[in-house]
C-alpha positions as CSV (number, residue, x, y, z in Angstrom):
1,X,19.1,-13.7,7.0
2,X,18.7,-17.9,7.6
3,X,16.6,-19.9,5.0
4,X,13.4,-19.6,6.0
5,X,13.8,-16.0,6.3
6,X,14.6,-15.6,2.8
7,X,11.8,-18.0,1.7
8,X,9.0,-15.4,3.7
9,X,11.0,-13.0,1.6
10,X,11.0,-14.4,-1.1
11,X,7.5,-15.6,-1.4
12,X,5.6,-12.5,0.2
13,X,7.9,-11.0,-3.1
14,X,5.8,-13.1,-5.2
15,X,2.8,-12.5,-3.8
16,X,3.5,-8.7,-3.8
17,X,4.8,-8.5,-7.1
18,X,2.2,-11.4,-8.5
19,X,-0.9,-10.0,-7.3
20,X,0.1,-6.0,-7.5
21,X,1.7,-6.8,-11.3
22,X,-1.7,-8.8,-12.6
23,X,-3.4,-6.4,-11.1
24,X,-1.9,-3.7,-13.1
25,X,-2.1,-5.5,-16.1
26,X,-5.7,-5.9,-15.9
27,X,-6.0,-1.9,-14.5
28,X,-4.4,-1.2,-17.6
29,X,-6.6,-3.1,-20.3
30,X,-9.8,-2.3,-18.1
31,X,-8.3,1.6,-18.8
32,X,-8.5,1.1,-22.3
33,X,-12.1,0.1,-22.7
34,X,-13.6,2.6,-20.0
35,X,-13.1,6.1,-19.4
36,X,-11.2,8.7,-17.0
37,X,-14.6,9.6,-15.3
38,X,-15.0,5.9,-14.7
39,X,-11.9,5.4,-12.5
40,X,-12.8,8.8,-11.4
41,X,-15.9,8.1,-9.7
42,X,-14.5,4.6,-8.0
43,X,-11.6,7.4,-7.1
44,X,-14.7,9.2,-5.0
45,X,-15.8,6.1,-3.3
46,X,-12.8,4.2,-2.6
47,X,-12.8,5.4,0.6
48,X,-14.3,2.1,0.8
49,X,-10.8,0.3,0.1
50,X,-9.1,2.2,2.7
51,X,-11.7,1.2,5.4
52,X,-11.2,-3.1,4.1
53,X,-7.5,-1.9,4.9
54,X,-8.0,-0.5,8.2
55,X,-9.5,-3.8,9.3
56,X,-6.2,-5.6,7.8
57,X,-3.9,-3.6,9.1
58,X,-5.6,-2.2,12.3
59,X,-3.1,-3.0,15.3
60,X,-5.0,-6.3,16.4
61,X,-3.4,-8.4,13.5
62,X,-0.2,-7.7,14.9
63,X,-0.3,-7.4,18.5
64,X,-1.2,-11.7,17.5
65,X,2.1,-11.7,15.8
66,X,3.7,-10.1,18.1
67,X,2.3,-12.5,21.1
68,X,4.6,-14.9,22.0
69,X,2.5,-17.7,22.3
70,X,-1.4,-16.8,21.2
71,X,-4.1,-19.3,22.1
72,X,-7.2,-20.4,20.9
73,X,-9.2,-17.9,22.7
74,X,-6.6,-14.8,21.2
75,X,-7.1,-15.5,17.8
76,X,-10.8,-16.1,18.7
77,X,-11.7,-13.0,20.4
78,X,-9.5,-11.2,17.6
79,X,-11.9,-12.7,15.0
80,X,-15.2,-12.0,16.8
81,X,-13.8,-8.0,16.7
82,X,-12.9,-8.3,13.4
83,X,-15.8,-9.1,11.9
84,X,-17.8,-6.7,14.6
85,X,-15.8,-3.9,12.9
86,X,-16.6,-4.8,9.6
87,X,-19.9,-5.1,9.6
88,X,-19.9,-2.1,11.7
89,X,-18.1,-0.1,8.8
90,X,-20.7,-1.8,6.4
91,X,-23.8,-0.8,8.6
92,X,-22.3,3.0,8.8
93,X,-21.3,3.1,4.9
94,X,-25.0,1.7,3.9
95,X,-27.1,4.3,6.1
96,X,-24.8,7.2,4.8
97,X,-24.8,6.1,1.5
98,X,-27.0,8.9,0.4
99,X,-26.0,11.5,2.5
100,X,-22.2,10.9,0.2
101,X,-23.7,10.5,-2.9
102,X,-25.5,14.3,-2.3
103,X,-22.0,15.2,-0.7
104,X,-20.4,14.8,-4.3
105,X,-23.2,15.6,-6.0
106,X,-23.0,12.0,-7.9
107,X,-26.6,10.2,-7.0
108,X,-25.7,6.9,-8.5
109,X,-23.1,6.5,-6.0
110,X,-25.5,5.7,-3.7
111,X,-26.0,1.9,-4.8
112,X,-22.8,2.2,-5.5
113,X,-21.6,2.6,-2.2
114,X,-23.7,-0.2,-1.0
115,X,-22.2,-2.5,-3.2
116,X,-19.0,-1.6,-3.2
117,X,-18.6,-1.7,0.9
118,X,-19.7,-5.3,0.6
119,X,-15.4,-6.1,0.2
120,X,-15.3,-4.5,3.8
121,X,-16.7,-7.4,5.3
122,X,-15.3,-10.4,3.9
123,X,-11.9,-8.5,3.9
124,X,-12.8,-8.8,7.8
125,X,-13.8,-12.3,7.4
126,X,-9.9,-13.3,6.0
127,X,-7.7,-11.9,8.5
128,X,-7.0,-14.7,11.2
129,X,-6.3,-16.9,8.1
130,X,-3.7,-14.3,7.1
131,X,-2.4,-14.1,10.5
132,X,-2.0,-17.8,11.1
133,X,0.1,-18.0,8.1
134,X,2.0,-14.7,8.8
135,X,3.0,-16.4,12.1
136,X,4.5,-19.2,10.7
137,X,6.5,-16.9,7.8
138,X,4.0,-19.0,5.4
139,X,3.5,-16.6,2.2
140,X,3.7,-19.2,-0.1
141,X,0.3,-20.2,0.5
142,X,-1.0,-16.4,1.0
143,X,0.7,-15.8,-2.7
144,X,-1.0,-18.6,-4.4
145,X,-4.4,-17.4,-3.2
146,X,-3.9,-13.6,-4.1
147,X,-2.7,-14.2,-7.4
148,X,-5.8,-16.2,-8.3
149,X,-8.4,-14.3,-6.7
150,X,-6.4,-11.2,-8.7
151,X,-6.6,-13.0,-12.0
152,X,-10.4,-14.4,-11.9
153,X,-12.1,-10.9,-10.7
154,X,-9.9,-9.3,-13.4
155,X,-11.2,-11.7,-15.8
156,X,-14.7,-10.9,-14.9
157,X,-14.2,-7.0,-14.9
158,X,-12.6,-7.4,-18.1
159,X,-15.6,-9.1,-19.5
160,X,-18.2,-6.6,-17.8
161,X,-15.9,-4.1,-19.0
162,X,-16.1,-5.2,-22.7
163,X,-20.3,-5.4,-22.7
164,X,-20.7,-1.7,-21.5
165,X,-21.1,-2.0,-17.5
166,X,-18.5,1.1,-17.2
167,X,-18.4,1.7,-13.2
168,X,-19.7,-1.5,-12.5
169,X,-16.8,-3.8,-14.0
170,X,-14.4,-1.8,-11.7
171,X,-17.3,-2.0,-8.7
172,X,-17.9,-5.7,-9.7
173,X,-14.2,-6.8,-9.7
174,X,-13.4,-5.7,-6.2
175,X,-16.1,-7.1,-4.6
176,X,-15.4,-10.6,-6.5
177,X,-11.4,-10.4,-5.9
178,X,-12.7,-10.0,-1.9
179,X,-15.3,-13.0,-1.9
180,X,-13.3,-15.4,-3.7
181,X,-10.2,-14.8,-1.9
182,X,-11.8,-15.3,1.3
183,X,-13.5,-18.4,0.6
184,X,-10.5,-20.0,-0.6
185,X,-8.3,-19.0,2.6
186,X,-11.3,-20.3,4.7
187,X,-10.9,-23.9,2.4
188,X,-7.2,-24.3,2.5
189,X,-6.7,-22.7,6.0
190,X,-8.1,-25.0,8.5
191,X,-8.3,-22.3,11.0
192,X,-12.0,-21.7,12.4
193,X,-13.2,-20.0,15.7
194,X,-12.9,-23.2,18.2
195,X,-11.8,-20.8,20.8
196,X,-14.1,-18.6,23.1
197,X,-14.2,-15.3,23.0
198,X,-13.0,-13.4,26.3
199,X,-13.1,-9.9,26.9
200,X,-9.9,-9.7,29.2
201,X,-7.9,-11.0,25.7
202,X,-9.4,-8.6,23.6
203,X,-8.6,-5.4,25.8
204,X,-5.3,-7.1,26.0
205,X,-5.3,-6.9,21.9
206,X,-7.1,-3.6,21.7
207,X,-4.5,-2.0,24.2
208,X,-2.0,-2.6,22.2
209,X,-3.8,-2.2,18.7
210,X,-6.6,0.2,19.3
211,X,-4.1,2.8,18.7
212,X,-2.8,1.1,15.7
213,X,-6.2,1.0,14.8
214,X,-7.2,5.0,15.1
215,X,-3.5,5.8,13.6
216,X,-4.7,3.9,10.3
217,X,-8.0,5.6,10.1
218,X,-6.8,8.4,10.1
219,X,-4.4,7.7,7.4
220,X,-7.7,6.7,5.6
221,X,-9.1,10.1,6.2
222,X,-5.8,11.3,4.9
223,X,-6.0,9.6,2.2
224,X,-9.2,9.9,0.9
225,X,-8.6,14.1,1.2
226,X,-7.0,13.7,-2.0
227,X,-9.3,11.4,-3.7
228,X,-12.4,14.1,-2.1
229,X,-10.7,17.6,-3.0
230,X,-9.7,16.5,-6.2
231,X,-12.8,15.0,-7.7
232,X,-14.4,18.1,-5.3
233,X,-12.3,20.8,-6.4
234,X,-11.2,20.0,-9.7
235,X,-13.2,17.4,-12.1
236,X,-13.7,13.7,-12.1
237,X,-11.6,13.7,-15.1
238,X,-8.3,15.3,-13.2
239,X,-9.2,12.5,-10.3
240,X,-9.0,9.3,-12.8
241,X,-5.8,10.5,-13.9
242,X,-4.4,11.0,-10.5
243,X,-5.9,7.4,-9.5
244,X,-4.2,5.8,-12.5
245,X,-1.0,7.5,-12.2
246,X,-1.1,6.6,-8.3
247,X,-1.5,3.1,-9.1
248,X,1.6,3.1,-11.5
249,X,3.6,4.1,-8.8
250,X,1.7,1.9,-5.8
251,X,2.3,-1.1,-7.5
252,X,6.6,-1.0,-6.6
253,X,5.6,1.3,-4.0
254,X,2.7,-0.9,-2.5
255,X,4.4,-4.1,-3.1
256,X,7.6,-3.2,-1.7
257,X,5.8,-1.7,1.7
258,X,3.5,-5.0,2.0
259,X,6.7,-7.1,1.9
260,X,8.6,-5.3,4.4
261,X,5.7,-5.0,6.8
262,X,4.0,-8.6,6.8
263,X,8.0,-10.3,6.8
264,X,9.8,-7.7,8.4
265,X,7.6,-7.0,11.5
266,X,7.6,-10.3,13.0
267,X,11.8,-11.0,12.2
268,X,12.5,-7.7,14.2
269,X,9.9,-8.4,16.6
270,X,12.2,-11.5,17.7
271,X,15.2,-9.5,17.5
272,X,13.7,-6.4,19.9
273,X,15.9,-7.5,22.6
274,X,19.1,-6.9,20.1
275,X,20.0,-3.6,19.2
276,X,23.0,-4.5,17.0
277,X,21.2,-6.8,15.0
278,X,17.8,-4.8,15.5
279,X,19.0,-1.9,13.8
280,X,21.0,-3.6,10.9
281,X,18.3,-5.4,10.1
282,X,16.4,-2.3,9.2
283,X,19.0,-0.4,7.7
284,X,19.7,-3.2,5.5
285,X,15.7,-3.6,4.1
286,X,16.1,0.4,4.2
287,X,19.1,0.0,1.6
288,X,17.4,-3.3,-0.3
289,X,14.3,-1.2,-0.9
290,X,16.3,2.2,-2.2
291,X,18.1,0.0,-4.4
292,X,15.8,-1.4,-6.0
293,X,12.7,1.3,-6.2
294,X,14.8,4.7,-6.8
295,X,15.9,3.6,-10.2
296,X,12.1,2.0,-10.7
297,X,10.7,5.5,-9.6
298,X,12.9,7.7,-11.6
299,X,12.2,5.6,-14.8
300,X,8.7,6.2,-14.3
301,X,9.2,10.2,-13.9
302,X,11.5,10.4,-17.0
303,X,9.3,8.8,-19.2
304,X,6.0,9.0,-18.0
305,X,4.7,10.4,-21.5
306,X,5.5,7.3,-23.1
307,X,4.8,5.0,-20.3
308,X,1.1,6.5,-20.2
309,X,0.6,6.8,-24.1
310,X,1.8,2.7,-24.1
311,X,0.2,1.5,-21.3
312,X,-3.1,3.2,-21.5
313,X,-3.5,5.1,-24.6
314,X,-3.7,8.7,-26.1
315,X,-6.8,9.8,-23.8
316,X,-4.7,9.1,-20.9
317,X,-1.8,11.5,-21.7
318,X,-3.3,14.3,-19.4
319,X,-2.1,11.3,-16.7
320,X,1.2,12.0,-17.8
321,X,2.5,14.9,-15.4
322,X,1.0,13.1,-12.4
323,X,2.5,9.9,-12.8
324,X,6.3,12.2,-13.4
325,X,5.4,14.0,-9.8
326,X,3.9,11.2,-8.0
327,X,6.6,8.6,-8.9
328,X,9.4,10.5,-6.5
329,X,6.5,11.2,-4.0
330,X,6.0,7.6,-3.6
331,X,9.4,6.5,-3.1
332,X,9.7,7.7,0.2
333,X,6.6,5.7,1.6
334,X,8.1,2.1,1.9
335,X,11.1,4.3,3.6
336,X,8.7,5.8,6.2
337,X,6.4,2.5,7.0
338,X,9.7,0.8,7.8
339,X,10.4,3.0,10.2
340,X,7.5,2.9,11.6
341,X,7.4,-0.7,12.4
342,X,9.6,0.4,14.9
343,X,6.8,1.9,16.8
344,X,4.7,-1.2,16.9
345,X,7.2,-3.6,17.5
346,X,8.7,-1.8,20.5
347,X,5.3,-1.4,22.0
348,X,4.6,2.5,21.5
349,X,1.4,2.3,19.4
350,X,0.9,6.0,21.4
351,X,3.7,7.8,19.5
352,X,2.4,5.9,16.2
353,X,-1.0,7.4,17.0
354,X,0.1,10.8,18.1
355,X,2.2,11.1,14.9
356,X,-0.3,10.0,12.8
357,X,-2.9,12.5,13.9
358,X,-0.6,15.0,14.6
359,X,1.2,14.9,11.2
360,X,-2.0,14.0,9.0
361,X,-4.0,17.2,11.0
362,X,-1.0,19.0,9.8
363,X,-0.6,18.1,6.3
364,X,-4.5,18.3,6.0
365,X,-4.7,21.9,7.3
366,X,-1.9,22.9,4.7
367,X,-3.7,21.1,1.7
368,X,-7.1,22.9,2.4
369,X,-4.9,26.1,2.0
370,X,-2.7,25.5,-0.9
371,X,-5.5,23.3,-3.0
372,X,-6.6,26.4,-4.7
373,X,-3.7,27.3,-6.6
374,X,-4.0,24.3,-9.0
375,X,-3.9,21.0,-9.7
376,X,0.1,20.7,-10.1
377,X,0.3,22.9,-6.8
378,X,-1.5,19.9,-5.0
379,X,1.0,16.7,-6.4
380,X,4.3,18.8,-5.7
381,X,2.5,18.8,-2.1
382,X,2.5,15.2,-2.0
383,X,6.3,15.2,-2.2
384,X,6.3,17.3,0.1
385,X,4.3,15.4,2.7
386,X,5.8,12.0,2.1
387,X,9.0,13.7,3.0
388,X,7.9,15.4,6.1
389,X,6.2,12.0,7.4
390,X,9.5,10.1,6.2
391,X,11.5,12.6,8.4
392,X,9.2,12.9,11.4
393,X,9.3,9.1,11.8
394,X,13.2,9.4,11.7
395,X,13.3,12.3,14.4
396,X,11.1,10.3,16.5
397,X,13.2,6.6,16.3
398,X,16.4,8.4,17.0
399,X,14.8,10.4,20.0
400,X,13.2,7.6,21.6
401,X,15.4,4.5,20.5
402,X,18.5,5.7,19.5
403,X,18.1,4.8,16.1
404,X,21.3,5.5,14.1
405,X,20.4,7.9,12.2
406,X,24.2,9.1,10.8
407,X,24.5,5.2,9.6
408,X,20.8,5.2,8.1
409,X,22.0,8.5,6.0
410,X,25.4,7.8,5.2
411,X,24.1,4.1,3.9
412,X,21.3,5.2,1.9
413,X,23.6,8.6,0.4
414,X,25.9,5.8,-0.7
415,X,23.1,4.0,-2.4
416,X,20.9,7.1,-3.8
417,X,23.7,9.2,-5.5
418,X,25.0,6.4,-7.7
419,X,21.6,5.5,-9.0
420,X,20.6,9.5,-9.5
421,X,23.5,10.1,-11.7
422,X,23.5,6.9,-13.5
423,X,19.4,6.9,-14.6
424,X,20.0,10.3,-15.3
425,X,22.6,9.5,-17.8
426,X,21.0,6.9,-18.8
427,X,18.0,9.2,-20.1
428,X,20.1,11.5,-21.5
429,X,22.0,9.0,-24.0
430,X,20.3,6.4,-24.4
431,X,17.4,7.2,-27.5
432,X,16.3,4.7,-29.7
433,X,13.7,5.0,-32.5
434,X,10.9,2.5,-31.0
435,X,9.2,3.9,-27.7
436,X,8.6,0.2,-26.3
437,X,12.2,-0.8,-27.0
438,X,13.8,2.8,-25.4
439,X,12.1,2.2,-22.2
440,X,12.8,-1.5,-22.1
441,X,16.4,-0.8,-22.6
442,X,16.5,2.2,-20.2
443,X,14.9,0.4,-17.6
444,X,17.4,-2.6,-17.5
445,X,20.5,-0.6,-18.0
446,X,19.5,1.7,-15.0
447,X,18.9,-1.7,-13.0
448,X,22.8,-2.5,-13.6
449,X,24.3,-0.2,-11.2
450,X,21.8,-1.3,-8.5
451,X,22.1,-4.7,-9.0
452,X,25.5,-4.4,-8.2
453,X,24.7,-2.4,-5.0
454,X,22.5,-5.2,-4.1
455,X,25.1,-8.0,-4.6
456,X,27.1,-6.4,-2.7
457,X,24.9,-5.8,0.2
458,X,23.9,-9.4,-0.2
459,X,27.8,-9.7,1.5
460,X,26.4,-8.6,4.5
461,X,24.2,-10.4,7.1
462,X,21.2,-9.2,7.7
């Protein structure tokens, strides 16, 4: 890994851990002033989140990164799809706005809705910006801008919060994070539209992203089952604890995936044409990112009661066995999107779409059929399913690019069984009287043995 690789590293880190941390710490103090029902409901519409992510992550973004050299007119017609989409998405959430607030029988949601989708378009609005800087491995600047926009629309949910809005702090502060975070790239990037838009580049873009594009929504659909037969099938109460456990686990889960996909995908992308260092490269992130999440992940599960009653106070506890299922059920994710990077970057956006809808129709089916045997029934499915996606996306790099799959076990077994035995041991011995300084000292000791992992796989080249 040269300089400039570990600076992207490095910075999209800080970004990652910056923006996702802040924005856990203000999750967490906007948790003690409003309710379980209150994350609940923003649980029931944030399909609205998923849609601002389709537009980030839709295929076009990277088949520009993955273009040699993109002109003016690429990045151009890019943008006019973009924002074409998400005023599209917008149009589509607004005129069935009612139509999902009857669906979950929750009539405010309505103007909800129609507030909320507002972060769909300037989320569209931002990308090129992104891009541009993703091109040149520039997450420095991308980090600065997060972390503000993070820390101001957390300042002004925070307030909302504390006069009584409820919903609306948590409605308020996405919509804020969204506007202010694209008028900033659009001031400090001096990227505009100069280009014209030409349809030829486009279906260019689209036939390499438009699967890309249906793969994600679909994920989105996925998703939001969870968020829907939850607050459907069970209460609103059961969904704010499974949105507030899932966002104790995104944030090293999240963080670590974001990394790996906005640096990772355009280093590999240059090294396509070397299979040597192709597939070192990814089983080296594979064995940074099990290094240093497994011991995160099984700190959250062993203590999750006292993470929860800490963190967000007694009415939370009922959190408390999601968070202990969902933090092994999220390990596996950065795992799986690594691999399928490989997918995009080799060009076969078909088998990403095929697996997505094959795999997601699968899972789905399976969910409508186990979801009424309980609430607990439905998280140890999760594991489940992150482990069947992780393992379909391994059976499918090894069929169609030889991926070495005997290396990519053998390293990560070498990793995992060290860090299962020693955070177990750790949680078995180590008990001391104040509940803030136990898990600080569990956490840190279990770090030890992976740390040492890590500078030893720092030995190697990536």
């Amino acid at each position: 890994m040269n300089i400039r690789e570990f600076k992207a590293f490095f910075w999209s880190f800080i970004d990652g851990v910056g923006s996702q941390g802040s924005q856990l710490v203000i999750t967490i103090l906007l948790a003690r002033l409003l309710t379980p029902a209150d994350f609940g409901v923003i649980g029931l519409i944030s399909v609205v989140v998923y849609l601002s992510n389709v537009i980030g992550n839709g295929g076009l973004n990277n088949s520009l990164i993955r273009k040699l050299k993109p002109s003016v007119d690429d990045f151009t017609s890019v943008f006019v799809f973009n924002i074409t989409l998400g005023i599209s998405l917008y149009v589509i959430i607004f005129c069935s706005s009612g139509f999902l607030a009857h669906f979950l029988n929750l009539p405010q949601a309505e103007i909800y809705l129609k507030v909320y989708a507002l972060s769909i378009i300037f989320t569209a609005f931002e990308q090129i910006q992104r891009v541009k800087l993703t091109i040149d491995l520039n997450f420095k600047t991308q980090a600065k801008i997060t972390l503000f926009s993070v820390v101001f629309s957390g300042i002004i949910a925070l307030i909302l919060a504390n006069l009584g809005f409820g919903v609306w702090a948590l409605i308020v502060q996405s919509v804020v994070l969204t506007v202010v975070r694209c008028f900033i790239f659009w001031y400090v990037i001096g990227w505009r539209p100069t280009g014209h838009f030409k349809m030829p580049l486009l279906l260019e873009h689209l036939n390499f992203g438009y699967k890309l594009l249906l793969g994600n929504i679909i994920d989105v659909a996925y998703r939001y089952m969870f968020n829907l037969g939850i607050g459907k099938f069970y209460s609103v109460t059961d969904l704010g604890f499974y949105n507030q456990a899932t966002k104790l686990t995104e944030v090293p889960s999240m963080t670590i995936t974001s990394i790996v996909r906005r640096v990772n995908y355009p280093i590999i992308s240059k090294l396509r044409n070397n299979d040597k260092c192709y597939f070192s490269n990814l089983n080296n992130i594979a064995s940074y990112i099990t290094a240093i999440y497994l011991p995160v992940s099984l700190w959250l599960s062993f203590n999750s009661h006292d993470i929860i009653l800490k963190l967000l106070g007694e009415r939370w506890i009922g959190a408390s066995p999601f968070l202990s299922i969902l933090a092994i059920a999220f390990f596996i994710v950065p795992l799986s999107n690594l691999l399928g990077n490989i997918l995009s970057v080799e060009g076969r956006t078909d088998l990403y779409f095929k697996i997505r809808l094959y795999v997601k129709f699968s899972l789905g089916v399976f969910f409508v059929l186990i979801h009424s045997y309980g609430i607990f029934v439905v998280l140890f499915f999760i594991i489940f399913a992150t482990v069947f996606e992780w393992l379909v996306n391994i059976a499918v790099s090894y069929k169609y690019f030889k991926f070495p799959v005997f290396d990519y076990f053998k390293r990560l077994t070498i990793i995992i069984i060290p860090i299962i035995v020693s955070s177990f041991l750790v949680d078995y011995y180590i008990h001391i009287d104040s509940i803030i300084g136990d898990l600080t000292v569990k956490l840190i000791v279990s770090m030890i043995i992976p740390a040492c992992i890590l500078f030893l796989l720092s030995k190697e080249k990536v």
